[in-house]
C-alpha positions in Angstrom: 2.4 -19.8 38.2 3.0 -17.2 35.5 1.3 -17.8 32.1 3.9 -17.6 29.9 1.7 -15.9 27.2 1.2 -12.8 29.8 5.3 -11.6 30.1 8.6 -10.9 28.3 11.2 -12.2 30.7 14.0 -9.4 31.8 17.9 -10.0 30.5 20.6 -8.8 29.0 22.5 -9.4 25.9 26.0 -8.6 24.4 27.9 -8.1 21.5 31.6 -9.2 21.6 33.7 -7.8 18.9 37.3 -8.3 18.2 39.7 -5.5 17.3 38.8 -6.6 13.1 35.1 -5.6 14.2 34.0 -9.3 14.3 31.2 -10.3 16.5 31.5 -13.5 18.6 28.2 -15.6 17.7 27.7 -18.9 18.9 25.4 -21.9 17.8 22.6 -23.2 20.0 22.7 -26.6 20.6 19.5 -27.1 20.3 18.4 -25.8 16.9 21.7 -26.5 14.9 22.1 -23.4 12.2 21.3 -20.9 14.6 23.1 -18.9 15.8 23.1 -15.9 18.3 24.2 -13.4 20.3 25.2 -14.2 24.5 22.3 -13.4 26.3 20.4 -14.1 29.5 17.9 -13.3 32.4 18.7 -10.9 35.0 18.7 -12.3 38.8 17.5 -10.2 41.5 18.7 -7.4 43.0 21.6 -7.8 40.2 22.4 -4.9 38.1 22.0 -5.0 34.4 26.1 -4.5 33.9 26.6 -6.9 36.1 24.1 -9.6 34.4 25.9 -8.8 31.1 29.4 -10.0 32.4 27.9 -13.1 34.3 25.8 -14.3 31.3 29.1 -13.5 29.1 31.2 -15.5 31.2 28.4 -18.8 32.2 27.6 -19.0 28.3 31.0 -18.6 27.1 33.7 -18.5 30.0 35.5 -15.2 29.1 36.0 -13.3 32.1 34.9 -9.4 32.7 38.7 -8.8 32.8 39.1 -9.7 28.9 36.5 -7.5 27.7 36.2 -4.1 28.0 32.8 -2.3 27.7 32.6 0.5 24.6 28.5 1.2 24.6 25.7 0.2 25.9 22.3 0.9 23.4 19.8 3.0 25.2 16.4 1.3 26.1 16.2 -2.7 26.3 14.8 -4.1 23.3 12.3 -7.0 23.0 11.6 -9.6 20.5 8.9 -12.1 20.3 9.4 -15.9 20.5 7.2 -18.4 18.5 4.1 -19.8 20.3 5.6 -23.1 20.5 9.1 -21.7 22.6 7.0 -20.0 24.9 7.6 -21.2 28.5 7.5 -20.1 32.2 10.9 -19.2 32.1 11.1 -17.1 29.2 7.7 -16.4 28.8 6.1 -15.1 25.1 9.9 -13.3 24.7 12.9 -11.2 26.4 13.5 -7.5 27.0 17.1 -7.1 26.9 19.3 -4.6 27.5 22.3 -4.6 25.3 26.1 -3.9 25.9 29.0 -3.8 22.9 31.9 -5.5 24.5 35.5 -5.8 23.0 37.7 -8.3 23.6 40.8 -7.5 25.0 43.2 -10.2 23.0 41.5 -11.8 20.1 43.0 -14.9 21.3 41.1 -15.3 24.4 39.8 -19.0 24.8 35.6 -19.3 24.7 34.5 -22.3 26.4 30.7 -23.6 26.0 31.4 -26.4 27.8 30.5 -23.9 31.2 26.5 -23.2 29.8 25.6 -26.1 27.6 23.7 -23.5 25.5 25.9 -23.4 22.7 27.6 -26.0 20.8 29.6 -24.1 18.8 31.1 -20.6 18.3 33.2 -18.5 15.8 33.6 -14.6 15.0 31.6 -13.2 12.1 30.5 -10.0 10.6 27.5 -8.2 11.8 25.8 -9.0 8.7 26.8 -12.3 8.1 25.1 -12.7 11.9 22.0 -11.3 10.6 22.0 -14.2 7.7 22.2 -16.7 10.1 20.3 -15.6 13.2 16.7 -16.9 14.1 14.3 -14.8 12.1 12.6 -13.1 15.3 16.6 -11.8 17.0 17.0 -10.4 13.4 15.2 -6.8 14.3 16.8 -6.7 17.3 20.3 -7.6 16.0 19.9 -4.8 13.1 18.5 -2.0 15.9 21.9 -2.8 18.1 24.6 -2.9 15.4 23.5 0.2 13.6 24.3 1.5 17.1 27.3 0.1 17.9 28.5 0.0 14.4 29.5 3.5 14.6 32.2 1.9 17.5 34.1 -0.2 15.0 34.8 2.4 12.6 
């Protein structure tokens, strides 16, 4: 078994925007206030694109056919996690590689009942996200939307 202190686990993130530039964020169930960014590990032999649009649709059931892809940022990024979250799935943190995604009709339902991750979900600025995102995601976050910022414009 893999000491969780010794890796970063591999995944992919994404951020969902709606044509007013909104991101779709969503509330972990399990630490109430926070909220985040769909994200996830990446399964073998699975590309990274298609990791994105099967963590997107398990965590929040919107199908790859709603959302069309815009960027992608450049290298995968990694943050940290606390000691205490460390475990042998996610290991000390996660190397993601991220994707800006845009809904295709703001409307579109989002289900969490599919992942049990979230308990809750709404769309919000970019900044706003940054106010109310875990403290170690906030570096991350800042690095992908002054990329895909320039997208929304």
């Amino acid at each position: 078994m893999k000491s969780a202190a010794l890796y970063f686990r591999a995944g992919v993130g994404a951020a969902i925007v709606n044509d007013a530039g909104q991101v779709l964020a969503c509330e972990r169930s399990d630490v109430p206030g926070a909220w985040q960014l769909p994200q996830g590990g990446l399964k073998e032999r699975e590309s990274v694109v298609e990791a994105v649009f099967r963590e997107v649709r398990e965590e929040t059931g919107i199908r790859k056919r709603d959302l069309e892809q815009l960027d992608s940022y450049p290298q995968p990024l990694a943050y940290e996690l606390p000691p205490e979250a460390w475990s042998a799935k996610t290991g000390r943190g996660q190397v993601n590689y991220w994707f800006l995604l845009r809904v295709r009709d703001a409307r579109i339902a989002v289900d969490l009942d599919t992942g049990g991750e979230f308990r809750a979900w709404r769309w919000m600025s970019f900044e706003e996200l940054l106010r109310v995102s875990a403290d170690f995601r906030r570096p991350v976050y800042q690095q992908i939307f002054e990329r895909f910022r320039r997208r929304l414009a």
